[in-house]
FIKOLKOL-279431 format. One line per 8 residues: number of its first residue (from 1); their letters; for each residue z, y, x of C-alpha. Coordinates in nm, 4 decimals, m for minus. Layout:
BEGIN
NUM	a	Z/Y/X; ...
end
This chain:
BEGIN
1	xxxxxxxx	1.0177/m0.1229/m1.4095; 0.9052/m0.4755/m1.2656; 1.1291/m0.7193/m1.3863; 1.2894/m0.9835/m1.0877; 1.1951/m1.3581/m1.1603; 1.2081/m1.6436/m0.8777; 0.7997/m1.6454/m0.9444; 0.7744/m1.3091/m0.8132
9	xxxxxxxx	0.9606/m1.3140/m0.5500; 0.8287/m1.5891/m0.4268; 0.4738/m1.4251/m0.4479; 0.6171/m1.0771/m0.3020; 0.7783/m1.2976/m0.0153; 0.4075/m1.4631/0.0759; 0.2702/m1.0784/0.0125; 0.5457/m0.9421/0.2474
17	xxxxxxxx	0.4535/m1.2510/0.5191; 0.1141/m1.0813/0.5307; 0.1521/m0.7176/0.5297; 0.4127/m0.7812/0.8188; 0.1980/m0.9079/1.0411; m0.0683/m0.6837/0.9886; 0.1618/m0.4267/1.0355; 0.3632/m0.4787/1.3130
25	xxxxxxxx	m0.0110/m0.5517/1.4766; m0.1186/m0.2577/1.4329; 0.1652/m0.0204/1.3795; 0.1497/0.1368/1.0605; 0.4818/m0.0612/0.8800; 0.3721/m0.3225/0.6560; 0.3495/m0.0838/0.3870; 0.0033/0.0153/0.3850
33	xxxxxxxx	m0.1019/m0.3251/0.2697; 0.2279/m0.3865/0.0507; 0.1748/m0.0828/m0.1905; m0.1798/m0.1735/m0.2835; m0.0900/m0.5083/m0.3630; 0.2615/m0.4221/m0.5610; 0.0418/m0.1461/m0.7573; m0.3139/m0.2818/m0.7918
41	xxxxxxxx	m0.2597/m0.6565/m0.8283; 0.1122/m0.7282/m1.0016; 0.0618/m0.4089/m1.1283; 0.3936/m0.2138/m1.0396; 0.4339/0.1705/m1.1109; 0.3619/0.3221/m0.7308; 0.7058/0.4806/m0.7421; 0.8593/0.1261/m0.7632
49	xxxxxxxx	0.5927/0.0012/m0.5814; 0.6852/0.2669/m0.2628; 1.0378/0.2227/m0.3089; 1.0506/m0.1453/m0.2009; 0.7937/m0.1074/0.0167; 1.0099/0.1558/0.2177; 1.2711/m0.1037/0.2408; 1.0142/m0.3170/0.4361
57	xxxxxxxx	0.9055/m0.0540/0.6635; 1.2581/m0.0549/0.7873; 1.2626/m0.3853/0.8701; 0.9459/m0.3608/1.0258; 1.0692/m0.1191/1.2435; 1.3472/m0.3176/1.3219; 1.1803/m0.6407/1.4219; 0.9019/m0.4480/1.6393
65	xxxxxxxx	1.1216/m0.2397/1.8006; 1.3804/m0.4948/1.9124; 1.0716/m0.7208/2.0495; 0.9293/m0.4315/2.2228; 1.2331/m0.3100/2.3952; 1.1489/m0.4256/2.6975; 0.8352/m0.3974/2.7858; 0.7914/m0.0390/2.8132
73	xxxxxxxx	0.5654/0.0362/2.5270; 0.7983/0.2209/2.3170; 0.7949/0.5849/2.4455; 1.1526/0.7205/2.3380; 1.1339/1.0209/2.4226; 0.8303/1.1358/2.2822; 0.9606/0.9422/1.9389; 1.2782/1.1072/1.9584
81	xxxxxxxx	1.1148/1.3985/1.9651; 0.8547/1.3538/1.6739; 1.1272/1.1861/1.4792; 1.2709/1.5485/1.3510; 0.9608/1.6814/1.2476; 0.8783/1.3077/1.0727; 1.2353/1.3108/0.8765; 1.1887/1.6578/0.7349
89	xxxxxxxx	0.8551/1.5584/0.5774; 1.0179/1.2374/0.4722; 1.2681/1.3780/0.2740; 1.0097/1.6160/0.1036; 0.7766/1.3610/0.0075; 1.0435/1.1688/m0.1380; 1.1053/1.5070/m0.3952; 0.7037/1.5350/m0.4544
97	xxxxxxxx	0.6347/1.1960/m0.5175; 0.9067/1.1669/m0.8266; 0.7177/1.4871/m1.0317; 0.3293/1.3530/m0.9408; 0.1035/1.1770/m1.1572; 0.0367/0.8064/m1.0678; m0.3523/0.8914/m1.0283; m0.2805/1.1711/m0.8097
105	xxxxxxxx	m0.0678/0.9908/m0.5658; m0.3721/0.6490/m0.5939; m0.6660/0.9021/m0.5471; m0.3995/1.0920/m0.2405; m0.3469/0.7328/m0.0981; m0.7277/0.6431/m0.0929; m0.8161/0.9844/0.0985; m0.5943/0.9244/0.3331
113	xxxxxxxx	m0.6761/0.5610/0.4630; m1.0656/0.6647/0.4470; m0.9797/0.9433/0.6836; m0.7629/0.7276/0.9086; m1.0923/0.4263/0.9300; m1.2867/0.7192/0.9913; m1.0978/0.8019/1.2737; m1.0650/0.4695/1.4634
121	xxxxxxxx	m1.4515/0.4050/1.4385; m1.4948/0.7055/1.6252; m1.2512/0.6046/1.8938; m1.3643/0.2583/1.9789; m1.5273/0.2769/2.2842; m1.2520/0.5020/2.4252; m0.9404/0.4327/2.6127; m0.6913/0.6997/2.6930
129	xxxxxxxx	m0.4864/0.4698/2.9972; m0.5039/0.6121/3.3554; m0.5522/0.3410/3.6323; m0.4756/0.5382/3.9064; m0.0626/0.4615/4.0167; m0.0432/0.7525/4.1609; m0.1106/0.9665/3.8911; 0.2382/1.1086/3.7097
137	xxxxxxxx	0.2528/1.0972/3.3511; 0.4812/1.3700/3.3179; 0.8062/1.4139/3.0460; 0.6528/1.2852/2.7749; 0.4301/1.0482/2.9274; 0.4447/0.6938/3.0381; 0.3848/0.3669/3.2004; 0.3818/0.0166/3.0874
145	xxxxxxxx	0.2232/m0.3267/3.1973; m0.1438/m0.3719/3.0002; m0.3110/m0.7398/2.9908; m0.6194/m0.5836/2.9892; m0.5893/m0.4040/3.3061; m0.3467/m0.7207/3.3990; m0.1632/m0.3943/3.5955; 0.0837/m0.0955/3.5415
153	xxxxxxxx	m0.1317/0.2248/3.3616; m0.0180/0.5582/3.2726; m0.0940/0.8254/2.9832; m0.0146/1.1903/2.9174; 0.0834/1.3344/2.5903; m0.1794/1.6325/2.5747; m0.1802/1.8820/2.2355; 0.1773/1.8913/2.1996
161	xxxxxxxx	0.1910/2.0910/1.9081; m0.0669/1.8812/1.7037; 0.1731/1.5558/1.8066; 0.4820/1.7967/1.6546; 0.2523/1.8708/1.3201; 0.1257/1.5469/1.2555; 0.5119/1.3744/1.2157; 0.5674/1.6206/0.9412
169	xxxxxxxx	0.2505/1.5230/0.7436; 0.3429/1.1303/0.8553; 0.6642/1.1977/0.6923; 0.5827/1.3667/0.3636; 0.2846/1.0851/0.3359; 0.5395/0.7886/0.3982; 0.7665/0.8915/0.1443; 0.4635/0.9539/m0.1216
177	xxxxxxxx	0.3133/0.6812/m0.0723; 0.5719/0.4461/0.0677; 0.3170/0.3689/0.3937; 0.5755/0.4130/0.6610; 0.3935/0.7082/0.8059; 0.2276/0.5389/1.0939; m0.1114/0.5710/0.9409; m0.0565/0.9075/1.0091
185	xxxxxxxx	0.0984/0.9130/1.3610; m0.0814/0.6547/1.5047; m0.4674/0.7452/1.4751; m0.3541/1.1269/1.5435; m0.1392/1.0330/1.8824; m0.4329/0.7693/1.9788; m0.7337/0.9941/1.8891; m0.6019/1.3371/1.9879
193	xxxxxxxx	m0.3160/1.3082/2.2179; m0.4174/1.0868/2.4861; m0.1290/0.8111/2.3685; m0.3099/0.4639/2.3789; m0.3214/0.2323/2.1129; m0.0328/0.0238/2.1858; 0.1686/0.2800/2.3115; 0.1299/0.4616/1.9638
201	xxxxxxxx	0.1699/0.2241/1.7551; 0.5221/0.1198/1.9514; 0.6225/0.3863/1.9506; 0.5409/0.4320/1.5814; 0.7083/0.1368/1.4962; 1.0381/0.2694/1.6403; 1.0015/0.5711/1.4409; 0.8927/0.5035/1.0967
209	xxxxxxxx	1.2197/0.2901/1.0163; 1.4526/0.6276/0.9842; 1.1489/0.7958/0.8295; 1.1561/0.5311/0.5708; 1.5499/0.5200/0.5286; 1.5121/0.9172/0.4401; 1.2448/0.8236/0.1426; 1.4139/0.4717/0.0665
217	xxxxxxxx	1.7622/0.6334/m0.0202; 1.6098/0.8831/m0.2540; 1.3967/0.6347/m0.4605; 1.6788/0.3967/m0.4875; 1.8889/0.7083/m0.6285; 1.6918/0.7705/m0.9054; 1.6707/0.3674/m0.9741; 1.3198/0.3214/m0.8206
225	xxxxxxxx	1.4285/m0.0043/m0.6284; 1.4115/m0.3489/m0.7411; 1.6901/m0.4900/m0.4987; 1.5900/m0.8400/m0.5276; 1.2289/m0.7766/m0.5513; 1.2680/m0.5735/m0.2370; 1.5255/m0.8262/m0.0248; 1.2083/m1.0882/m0.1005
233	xxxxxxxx	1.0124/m0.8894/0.0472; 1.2123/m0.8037/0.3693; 1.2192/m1.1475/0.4785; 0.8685/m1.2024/0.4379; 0.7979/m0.8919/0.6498; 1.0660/m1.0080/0.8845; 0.8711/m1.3219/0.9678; 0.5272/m1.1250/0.9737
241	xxxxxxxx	0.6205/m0.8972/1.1769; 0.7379/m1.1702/1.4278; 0.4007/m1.3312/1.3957; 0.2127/m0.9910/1.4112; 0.4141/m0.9323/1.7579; 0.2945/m1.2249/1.9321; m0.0316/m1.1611/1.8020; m0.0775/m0.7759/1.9441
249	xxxxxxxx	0.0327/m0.8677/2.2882; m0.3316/m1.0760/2.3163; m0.5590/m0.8928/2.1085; m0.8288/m0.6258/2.2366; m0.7732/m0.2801/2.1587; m1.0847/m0.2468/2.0543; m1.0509/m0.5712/1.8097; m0.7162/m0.3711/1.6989
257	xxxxxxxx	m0.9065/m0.0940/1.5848; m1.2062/m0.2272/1.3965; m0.8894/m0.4290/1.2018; m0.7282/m0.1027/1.1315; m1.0604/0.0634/1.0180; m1.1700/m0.2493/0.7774; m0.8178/m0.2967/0.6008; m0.8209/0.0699/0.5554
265	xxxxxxxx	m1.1569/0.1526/0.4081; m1.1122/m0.1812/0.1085; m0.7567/m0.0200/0.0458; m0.9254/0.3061/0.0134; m1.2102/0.1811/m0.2218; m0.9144/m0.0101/m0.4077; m0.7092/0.3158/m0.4838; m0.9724/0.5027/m0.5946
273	xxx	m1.0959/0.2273/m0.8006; m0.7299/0.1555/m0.9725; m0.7295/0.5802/m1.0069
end
């Protein structure tokens, strides 16, 4: 296990500044950045690694969500809903990931972000808002002011059972891999299930903080946390995620994704790499 030093920290703070902003821009928790960084660069064991990057996710989720509240992004009923499929995988993944190998969970890790960039440069030129006012979005739908547009659009949730499905994996992923689960949720509900980009990854934010909890409280059982380590790196991802906020509400969708595809596909060659 890592041991805590005020040098480290002070790097993991800087590290957390970073991967909160990137995250809270796009939506996938900071931890998708963090655990690459923890485990390739200072060279952390991924179990301690995911464990304190779990802790950020929270506050990720946390700082997004409360800065999101009101502008109608967050969709709560469809993340209330996903949210029980999302902690059941959570607390699985959380079991699997203490009897892996550390290869097995890099080489998992790498698959899974090449899959996600994969999936965003196939959705660039596509945009799942409706224009019309008229049209009704329906339960799990919704409306919300776009700059783009610079008017109110609407979106349907279509393949309901895919959007049910996909949480699960999310879950079981976040907790492996200590990515928050977004990764998961938020290409599958943009590509697939007519949610648009910042609608998903809103919503997304709201969610993955109790998905992480359910991982974070069994790595810290078995003594997989690094409390200081990890408190350093909650304020850094605090004040990201602030700056990632302000960021999001500017940026073109389309700018979002080719980010989300890029970071993805050099943490992918990364993991493999390090495997």
């Amino acid at each position: 296990m890592p041991v805590a030093t005020p040098a480290l920290a002070l790097i993991i703070f800087v590290a957390g500044v970073l991967s909160g902003a990137l995250g809270a821009l796009l939506g996938l928790g900071g931890g998708i950045f963090l655990v690459p960084f923890l485990n390739l660069v200072l060279r952390f064991p991924l179990t301690a690694a995911a464990a304190i990057s779990l802790t950020t996710v929270i506050a990720t989720s946390s700082t997004v969500s409360a800065g999101r509240a009101g502008k109608q992004l967050i969709n709560m009923r469809l993340g209330v809903l996903l949210e029980v499929a999302t902690a059941a995988g959570s607390v699985l993944g959380g079991l699997t990931a203490l009897v892996l190998r550390q290869a097995v969970l890099q080489r998992t890790f790498g698959v899974v972000a090449a899959a996600v960039a994969a999936i965003m440069l196939t959705r660039l030129q596509r945009r799942n808002v409706i224009l019309d006012p008229a049209v009704e979005p329906g339960l799990l739908g919704g409306r919300y002011f776009e700059q783009e547009s610079q008017g109110m659009v609407s979106y349907q949730v279509k393949r309901l059972p895919l959007a049910i499905t996909a949480p699960f994996v999310a879950g079981n992923i976040s907790s492996l891999l200590g990515i928050g689960g977004g990764i998961i949720k938020v290409p599958v509900l943009n590509a697939w299930c007519g949610v648009p980009l910042r609608a998903a990854a809103a919503t997304s934010a709201f969610m993955i903080g109790v998905t992480a909890t359910a991982g974070a409280v069994i790595y810290y059982g078995h003594g997989q946390l690094v409390v200081p380590l990890a408190a350093a790196a909650v304020l850094g991802v605090q004040l990201g995620s602030w700056g990632g906020m302000r960021l999001g509400q500017h940026a073109p969708a389309k700018s979002l994704k080719l980010l989300m595809a890029a970071v993805l596909i050099i943490v992918s060659v990364m993991m493999f790499v390090r495997s």
